[in-house]
C-alpha distance (Angstrom), angle and dihedral (degrees) to the residues before:
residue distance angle dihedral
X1 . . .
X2 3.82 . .
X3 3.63 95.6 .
X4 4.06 92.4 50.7
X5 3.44 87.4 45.6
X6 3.80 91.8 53.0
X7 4.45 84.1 41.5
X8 3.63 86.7 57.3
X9 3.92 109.5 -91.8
X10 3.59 106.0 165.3
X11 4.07 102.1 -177.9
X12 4.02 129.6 43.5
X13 3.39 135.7 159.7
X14 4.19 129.8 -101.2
X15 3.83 126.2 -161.5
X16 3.71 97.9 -24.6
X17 3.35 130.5 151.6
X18 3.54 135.2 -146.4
X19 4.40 98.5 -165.3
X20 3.32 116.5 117.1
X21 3.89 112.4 -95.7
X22 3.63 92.8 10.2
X23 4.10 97.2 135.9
X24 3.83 91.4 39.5
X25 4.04 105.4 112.3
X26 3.77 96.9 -124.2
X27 4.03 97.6 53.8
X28 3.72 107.9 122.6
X29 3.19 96.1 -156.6
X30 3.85 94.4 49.8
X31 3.81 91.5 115.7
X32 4.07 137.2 115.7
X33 3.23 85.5 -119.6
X34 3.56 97.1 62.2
X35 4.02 95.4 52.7
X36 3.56 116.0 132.9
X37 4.24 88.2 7.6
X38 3.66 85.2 88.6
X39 3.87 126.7 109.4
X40 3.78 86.1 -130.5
X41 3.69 128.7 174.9
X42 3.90 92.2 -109.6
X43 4.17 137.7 4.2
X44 3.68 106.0 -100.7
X45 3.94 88.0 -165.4
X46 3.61 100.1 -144.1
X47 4.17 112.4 67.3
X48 3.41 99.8 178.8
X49 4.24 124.4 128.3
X50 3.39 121.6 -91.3
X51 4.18 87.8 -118.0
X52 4.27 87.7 56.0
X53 4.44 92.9 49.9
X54 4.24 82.9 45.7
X55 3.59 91.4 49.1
X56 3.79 100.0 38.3
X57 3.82 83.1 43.9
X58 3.71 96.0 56.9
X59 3.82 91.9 50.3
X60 2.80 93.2 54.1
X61 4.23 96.1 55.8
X62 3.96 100.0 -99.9
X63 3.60 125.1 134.6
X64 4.09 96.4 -138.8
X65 3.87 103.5 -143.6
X66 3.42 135.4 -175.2
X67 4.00 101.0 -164.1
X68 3.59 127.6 144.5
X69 3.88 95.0 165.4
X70 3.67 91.0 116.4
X71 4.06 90.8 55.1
X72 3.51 99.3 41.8
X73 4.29 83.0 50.6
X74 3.48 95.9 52.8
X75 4.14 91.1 -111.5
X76 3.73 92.3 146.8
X77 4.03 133.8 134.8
X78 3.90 114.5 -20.1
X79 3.97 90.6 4.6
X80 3.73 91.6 55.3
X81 4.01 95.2 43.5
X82 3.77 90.7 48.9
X83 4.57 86.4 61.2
X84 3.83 81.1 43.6
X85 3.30 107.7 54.8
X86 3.77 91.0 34.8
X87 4.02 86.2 61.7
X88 3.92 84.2 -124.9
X89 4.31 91.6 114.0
X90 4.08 91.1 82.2
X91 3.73 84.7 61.2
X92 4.18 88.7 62.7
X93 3.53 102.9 29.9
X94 3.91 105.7 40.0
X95 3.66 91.6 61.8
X96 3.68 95.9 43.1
X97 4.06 100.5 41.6
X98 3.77 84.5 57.6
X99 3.86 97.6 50.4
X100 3.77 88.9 42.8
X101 3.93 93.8 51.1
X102 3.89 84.0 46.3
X103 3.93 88.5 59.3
X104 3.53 94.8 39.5
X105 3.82 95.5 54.7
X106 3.88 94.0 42.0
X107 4.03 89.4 51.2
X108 3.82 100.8 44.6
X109 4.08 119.7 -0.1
X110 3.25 119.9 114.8
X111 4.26 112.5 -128.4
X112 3.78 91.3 -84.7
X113 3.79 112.6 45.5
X114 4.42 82.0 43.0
X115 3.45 82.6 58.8
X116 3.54 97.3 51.1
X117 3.57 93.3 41.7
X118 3.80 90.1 51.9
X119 3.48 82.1 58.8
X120 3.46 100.0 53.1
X121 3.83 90.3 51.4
X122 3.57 93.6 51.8
């Protein structure tokens, strides 16, 4: 992941999981804990928490972010690469990678890693 970062990779995933039912409320296994202990539909390689890839993420100079904005706009394929290449995107995703990591550490970091994120935001 660090070298596709460093390539340009701009989306990855962070404690999902691919088992059926995982995300439905009453799945016992639906824990943290559980990552990567799962019968899942495929490996996902990296079983780490959602709080460790944020951390890790922030060290190493990423803005974690959340944002769909350019989905739910209709910003996709040849509409999207047109803001990109036109050095525009930074105006749309700055803003909203910062409010999303705000929500994000609010709603599920632990005292530490919302400090560092604070951090990062400021």
């Amino acid at each position: 992941r660090s070298s596709l970062l460093k390539c340009g990779m701009s989306q990855m995933s962070a404690g999902s999981r691919t088992d059926v039912g995982a995300y439905h409320k009453d799945h016992t296994a639906n824990t943290e804990a559980n990552l990567g202990k799962l019968a899942g539909q495929f490996s996902l390689m990296d079983h780490r928490p959602t709080n460790e890839i944020v951390d890790w993420l922030m060290a190493e100079g990423y803005v974690p972010s959340w944002c769909t904005a350019c989905y739910r706009q209709g910003r996709t394929g040849e509409d999207f690469m047109k803001i990109c290449k036109a050095g525009d995107i930074h105006d749309f995703c700055h803003p909203n990678s910062l409010l999303t990591l705000q929500e994000y550490l609010q709603d599920y970091a632990d005292p530490d890693l919302r400090r560092k994120g604070e951090e990062v935001i400021a």
